[in-house]
Backbone as CSV, one residue per row, in Angstrom:
resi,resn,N_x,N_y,N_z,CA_x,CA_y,CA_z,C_x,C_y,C_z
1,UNK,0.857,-1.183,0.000,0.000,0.000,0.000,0.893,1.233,0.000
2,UNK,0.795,1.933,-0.916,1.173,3.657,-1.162,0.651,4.199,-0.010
3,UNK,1.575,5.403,-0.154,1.449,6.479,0.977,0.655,6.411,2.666
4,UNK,1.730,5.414,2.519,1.458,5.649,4.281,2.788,6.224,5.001
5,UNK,1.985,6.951,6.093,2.889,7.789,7.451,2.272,9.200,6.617
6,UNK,3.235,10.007,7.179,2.927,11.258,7.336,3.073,11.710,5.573
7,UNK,1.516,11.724,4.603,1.714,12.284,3.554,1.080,13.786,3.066
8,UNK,0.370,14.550,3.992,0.365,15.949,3.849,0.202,16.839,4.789
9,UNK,-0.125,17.685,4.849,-0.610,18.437,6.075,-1.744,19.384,5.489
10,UNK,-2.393,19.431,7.044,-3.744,20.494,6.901,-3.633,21.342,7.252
11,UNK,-4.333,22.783,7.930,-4.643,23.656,8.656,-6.114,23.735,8.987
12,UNK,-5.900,23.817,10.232,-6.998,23.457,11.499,-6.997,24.800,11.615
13,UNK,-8.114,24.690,12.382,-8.251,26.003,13.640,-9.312,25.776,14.901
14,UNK,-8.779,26.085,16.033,-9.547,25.631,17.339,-10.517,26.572,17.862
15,UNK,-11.969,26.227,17.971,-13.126,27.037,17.937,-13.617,26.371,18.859
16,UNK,-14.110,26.722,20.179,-15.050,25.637,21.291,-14.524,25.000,21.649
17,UNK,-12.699,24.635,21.564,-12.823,23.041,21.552,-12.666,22.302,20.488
18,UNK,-13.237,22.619,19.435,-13.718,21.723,18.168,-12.558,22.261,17.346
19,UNK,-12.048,21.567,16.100,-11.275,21.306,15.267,-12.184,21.819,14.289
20,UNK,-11.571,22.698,13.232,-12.545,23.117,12.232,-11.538,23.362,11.049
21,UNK,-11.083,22.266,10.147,-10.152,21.823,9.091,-10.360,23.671,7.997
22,UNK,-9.642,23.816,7.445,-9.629,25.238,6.039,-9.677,24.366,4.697
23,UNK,-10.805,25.014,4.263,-10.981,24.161,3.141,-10.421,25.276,1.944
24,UNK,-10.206,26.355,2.293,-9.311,27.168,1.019,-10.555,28.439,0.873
25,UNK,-10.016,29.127,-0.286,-10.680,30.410,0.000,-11.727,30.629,-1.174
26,UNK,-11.410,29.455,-2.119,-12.609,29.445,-3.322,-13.109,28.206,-3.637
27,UNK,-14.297,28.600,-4.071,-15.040,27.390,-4.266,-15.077,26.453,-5.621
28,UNK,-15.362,25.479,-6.291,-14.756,24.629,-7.390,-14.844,25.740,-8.618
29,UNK,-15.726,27.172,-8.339,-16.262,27.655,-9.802,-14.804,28.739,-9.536
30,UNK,-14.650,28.747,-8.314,-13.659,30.305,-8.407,-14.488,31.321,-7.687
31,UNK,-15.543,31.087,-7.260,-15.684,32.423,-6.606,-15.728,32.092,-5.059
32,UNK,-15.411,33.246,-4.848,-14.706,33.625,-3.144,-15.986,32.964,-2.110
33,UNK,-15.501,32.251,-0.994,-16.294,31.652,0.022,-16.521,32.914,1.092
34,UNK,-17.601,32.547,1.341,-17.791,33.268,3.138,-17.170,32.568,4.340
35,UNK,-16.518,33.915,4.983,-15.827,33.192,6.021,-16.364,31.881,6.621
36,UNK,-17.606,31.575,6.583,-18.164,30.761,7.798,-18.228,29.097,6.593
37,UNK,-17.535,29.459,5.461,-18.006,28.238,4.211,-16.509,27.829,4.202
38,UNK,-15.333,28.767,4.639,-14.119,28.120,4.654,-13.277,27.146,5.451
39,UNK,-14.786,26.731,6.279,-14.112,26.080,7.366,-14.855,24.374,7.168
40,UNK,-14.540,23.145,7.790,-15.634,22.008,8.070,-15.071,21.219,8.929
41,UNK,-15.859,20.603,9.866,-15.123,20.059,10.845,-14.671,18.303,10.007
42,UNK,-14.991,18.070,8.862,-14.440,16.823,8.239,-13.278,16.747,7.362
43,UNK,-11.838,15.928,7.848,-10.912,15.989,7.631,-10.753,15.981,6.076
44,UNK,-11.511,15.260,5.683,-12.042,14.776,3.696,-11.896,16.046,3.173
45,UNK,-12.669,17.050,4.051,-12.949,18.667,3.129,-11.769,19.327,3.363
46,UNK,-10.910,18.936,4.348,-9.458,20.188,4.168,-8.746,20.385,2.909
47,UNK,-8.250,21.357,2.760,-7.016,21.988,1.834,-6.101,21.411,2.349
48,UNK,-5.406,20.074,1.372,-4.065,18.946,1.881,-3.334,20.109,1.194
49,UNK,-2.228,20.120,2.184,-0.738,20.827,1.144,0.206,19.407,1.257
50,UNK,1.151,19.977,0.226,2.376,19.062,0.163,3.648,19.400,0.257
51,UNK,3.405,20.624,-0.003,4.364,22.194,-0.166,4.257,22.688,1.243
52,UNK,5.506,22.893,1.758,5.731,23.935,2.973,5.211,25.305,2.532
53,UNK,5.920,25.909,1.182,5.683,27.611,0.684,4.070,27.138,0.422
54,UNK,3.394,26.529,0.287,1.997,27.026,-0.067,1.422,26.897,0.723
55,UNK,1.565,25.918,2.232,0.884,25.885,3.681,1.463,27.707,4.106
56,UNK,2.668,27.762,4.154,2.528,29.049,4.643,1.503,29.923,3.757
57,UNK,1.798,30.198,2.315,0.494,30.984,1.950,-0.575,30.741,3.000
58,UNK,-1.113,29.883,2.663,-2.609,29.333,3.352,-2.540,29.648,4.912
59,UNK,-1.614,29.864,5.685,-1.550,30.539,7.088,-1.765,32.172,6.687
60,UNK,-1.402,32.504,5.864,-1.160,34.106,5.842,-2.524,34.752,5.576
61,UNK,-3.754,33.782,4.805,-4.732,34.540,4.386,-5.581,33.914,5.835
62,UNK,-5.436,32.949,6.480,-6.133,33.140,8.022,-6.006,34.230,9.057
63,UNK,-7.340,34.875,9.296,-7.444,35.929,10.242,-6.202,35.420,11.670
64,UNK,-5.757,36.615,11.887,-4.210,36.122,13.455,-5.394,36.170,14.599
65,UNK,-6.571,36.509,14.554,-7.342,36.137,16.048,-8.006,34.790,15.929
66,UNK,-7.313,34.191,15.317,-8.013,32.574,15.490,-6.727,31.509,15.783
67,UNK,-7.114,30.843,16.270,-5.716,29.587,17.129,-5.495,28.901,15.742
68,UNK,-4.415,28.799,15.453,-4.172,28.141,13.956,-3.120,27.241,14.393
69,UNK,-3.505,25.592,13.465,-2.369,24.664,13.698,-2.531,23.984,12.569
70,UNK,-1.240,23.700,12.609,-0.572,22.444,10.976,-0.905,21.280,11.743
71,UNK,-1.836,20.136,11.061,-1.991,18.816,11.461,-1.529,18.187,10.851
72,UNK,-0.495,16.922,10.762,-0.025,16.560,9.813,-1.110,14.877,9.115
73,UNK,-1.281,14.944,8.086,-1.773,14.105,7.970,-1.547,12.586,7.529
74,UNK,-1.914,11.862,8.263,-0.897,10.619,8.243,-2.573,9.235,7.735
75,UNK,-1.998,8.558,7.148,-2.888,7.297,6.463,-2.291,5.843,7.180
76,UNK,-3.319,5.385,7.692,-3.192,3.678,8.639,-2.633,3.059,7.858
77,UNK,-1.445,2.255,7.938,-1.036,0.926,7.237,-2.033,-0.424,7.250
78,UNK,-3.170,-0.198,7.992,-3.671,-1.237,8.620,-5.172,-1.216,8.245
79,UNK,-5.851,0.063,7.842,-6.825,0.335,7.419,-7.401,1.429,6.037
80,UNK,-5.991,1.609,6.143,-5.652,3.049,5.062,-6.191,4.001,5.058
81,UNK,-6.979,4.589,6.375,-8.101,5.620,6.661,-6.896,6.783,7.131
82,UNK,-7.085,8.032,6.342,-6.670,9.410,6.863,-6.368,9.672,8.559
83,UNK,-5.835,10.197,9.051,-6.050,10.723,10.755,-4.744,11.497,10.872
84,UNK,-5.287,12.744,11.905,-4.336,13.663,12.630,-4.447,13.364,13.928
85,UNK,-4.688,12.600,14.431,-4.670,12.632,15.877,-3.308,11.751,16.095
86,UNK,-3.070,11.884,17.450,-1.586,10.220,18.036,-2.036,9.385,17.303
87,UNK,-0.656,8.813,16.771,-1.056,7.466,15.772,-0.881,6.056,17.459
88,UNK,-1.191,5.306,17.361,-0.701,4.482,18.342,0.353,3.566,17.339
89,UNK,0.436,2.738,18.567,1.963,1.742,18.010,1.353,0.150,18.300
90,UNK,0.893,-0.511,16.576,0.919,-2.109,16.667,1.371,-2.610,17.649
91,UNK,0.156,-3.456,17.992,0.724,-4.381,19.340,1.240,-5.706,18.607
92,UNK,1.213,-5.782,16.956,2.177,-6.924,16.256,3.483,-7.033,15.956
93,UNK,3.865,-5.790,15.348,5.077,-5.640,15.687,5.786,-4.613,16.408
94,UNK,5.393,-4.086,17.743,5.261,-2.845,18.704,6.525,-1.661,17.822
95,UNK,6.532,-1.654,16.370,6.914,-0.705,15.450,6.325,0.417,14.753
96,UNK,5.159,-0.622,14.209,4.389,0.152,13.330,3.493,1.205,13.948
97,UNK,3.676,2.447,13.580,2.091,3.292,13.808,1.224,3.204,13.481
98,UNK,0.121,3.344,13.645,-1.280,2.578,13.274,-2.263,3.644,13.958
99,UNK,-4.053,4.088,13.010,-4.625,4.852,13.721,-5.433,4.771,15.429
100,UNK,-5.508,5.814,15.968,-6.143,5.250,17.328,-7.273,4.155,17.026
101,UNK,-8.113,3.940,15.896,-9.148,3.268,15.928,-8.486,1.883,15.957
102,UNK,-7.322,1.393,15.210,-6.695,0.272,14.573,-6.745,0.117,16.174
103,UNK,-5.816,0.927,16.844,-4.850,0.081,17.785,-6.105,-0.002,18.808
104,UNK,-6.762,0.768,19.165,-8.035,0.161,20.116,-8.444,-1.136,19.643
105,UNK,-8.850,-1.694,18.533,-9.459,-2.488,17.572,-8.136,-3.963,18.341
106,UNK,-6.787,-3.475,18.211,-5.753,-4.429,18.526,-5.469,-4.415,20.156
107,UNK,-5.871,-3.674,20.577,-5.483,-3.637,21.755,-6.951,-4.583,22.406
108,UNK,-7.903,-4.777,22.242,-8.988,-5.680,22.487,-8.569,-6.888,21.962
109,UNK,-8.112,-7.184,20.877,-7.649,-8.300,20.476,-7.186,-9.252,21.017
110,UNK,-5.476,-8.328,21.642,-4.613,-9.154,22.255,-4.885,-9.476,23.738
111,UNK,-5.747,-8.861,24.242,-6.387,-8.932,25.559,-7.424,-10.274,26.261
112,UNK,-7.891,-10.816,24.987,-8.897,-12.070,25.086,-8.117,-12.976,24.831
């Protein structure tokens, strides 16, 4: 399986508590979003960079009164599902990183 570990990064921003991914500043036709349309809390809808110089762009057009963070985005060897959160570490070969869902999923496993 292609691209697993860490293959792009997002930009988040922390609102409530809640994670609210930047989906970019235009919409598929080209015309300009409303602030409140540039945001979604589903990782699917972020603006992936691959490029350091174009994540910074994409920091520069975010308002500075909002908490802004680079998530990096990393894909399960084990399920191939997207995630920014702690990867955990295979309880098969206590090497691999794997998403929190995998390793909960393994960590019940090896327990019975």
């Amino acid at each position: 399986m292609s691209n697993i570990g860490i293959c792009e990064y997002v930009i988040g921003i922390i609102h409530n508590k809640d994670i609210w991914y930047y989906v970019g500043e235009y919409d598929a036709d080209g015309e300009k979003l409303e602030p409140c349309q540039k945001y979604s809390s589903f990782l699917s809808d972020a603006k992936h960079y691959d490029d350091i110089d174009l994540l910074r762009d994409g920091l520069d057009l975010l308002h500075e009164s909002v908490t802004r963070k680079i998530f990096e985005v990393q894909r399960c060897p084990k399920c191939g599902k997207e995630f920014t959160e702690y990867p955990a570490l295979s309880r098969v070969d206590n090497e691999t990183e794997i998403c929190p869902e995998c390793g909960v999923m393994e960590a019940l496993v090896f327990t019975i």
